[in-house]
C-alpha positions as CSV (number, residue, x, y, z in Angstrom):
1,X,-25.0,-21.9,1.2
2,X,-23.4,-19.0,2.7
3,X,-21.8,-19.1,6.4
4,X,-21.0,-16.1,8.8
5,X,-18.4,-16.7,11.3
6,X,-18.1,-14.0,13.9
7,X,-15.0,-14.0,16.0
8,X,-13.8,-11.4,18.9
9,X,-10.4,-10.6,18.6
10,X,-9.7,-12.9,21.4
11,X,-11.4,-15.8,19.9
12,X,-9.3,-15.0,16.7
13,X,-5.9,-14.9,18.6
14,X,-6.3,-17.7,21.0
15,X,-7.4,-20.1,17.4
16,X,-4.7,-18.6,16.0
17,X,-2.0,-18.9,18.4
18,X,-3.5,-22.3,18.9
19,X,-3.0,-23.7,15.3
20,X,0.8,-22.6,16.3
21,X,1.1,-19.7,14.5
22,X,2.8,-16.2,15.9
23,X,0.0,-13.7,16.8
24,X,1.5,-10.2,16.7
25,X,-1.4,-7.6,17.3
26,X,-0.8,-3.8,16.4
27,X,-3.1,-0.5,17.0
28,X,-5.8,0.9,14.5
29,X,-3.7,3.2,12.2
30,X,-4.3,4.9,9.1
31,X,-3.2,3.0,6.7
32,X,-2.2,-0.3,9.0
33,X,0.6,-2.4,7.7
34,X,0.4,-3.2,4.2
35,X,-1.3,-0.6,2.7
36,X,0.8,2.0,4.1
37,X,3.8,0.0,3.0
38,X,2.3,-0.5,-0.7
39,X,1.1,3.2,-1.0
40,X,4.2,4.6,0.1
41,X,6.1,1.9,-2.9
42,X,3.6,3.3,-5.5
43,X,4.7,6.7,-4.2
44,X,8.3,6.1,-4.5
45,X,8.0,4.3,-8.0
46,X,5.8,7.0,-9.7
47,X,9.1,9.6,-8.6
48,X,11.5,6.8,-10.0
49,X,9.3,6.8,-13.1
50,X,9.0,10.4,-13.8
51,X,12.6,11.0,-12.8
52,X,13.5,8.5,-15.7
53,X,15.2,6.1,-13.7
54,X,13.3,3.0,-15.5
55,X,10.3,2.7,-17.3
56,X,7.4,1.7,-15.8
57,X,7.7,-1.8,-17.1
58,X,11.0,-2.4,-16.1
59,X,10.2,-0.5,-12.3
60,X,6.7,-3.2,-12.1
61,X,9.3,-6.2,-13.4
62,X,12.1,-5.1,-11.0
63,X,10.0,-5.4,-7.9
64,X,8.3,-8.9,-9.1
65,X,11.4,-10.2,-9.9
66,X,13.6,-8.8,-7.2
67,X,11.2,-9.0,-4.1
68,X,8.5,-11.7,-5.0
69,X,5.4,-9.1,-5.0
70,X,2.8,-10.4,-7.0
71,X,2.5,-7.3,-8.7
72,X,4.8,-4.2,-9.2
73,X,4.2,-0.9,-7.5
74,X,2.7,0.8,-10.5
75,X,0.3,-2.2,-10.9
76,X,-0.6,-1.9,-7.6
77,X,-1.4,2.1,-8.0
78,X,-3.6,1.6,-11.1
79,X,-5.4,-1.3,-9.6
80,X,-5.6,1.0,-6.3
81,X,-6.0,4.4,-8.5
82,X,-4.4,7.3,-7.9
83,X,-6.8,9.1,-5.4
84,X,-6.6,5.9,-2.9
85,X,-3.0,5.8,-2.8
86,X,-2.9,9.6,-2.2
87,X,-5.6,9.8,0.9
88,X,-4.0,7.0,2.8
89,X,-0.3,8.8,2.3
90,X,-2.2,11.7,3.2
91,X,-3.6,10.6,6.0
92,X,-0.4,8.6,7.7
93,X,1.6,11.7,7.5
94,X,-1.4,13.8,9.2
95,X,-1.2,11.3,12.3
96,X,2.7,10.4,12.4
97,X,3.7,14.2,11.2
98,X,6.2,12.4,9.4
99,X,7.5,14.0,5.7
100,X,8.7,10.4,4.2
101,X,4.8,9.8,4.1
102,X,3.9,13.2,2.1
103,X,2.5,12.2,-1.5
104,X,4.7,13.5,-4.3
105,X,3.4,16.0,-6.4
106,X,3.9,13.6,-9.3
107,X,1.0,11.2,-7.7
108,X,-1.1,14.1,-6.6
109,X,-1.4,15.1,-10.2
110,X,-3.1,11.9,-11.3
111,X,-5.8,12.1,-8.3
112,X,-6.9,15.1,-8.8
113,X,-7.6,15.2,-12.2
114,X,-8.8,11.2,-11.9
115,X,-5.5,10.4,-15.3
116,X,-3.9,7.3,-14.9
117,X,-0.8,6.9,-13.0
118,X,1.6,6.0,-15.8
């Protein structure tokens, strides 16, 4: 049997804040929190890769092993695919007019023609 539960926001943060936990409430952005902080990794480590820095095992076992992600930042980027990582980049650095969130051209490749990342 399947159950809905429908919350407002300030039903969710007062059972939240409730249960003790820390409610820290942000704006509607592109991109939010984690998925702007994951695309802009996948960014970052595709440049790393193609610059020869490491290859993209040892980027992906690096970031596992070195910051506890589940998965490393190429990982993340085929799972995502190319073309998702590159529209929320693109679309962070449309609202903040910020450069560091400009995908590189070595992502861009890979979602416009649809290759994989690595």
């Amino acid at each position: 049997m399947a159950y809905q539960l429908l919350l407002t926001a300030g039903q969710l943060d007062a059972g939240l804040r409730a249960a003790g936990l820390d409610v820290h409430v942000i704006d509607d952005a592109p991109g939010l929190v984690v998925t702007r902080i994951v695309a802009m990794l996948v960014n970052l480590a595709v440049d790393a890769l193609h610059q020869g820095v490491a290859s993209g095992a040892d980027i992906d076992t690096a970031m596992r092993l070195g910051t506890n992600y589940p998965i490393g930042p190429l990982e993340w980027g085929q799972r995502w695919g190319a073309a998702t990582v590159c529209t929320v980049l693109s679309a962070v650095q449309e609202t903040y007019g910020d450069p560091r969130y400009r995908p590189s051209q070595l992502l861009r490749r890979p979602a416009a023609s649809g290759e994989a990342l690595t």
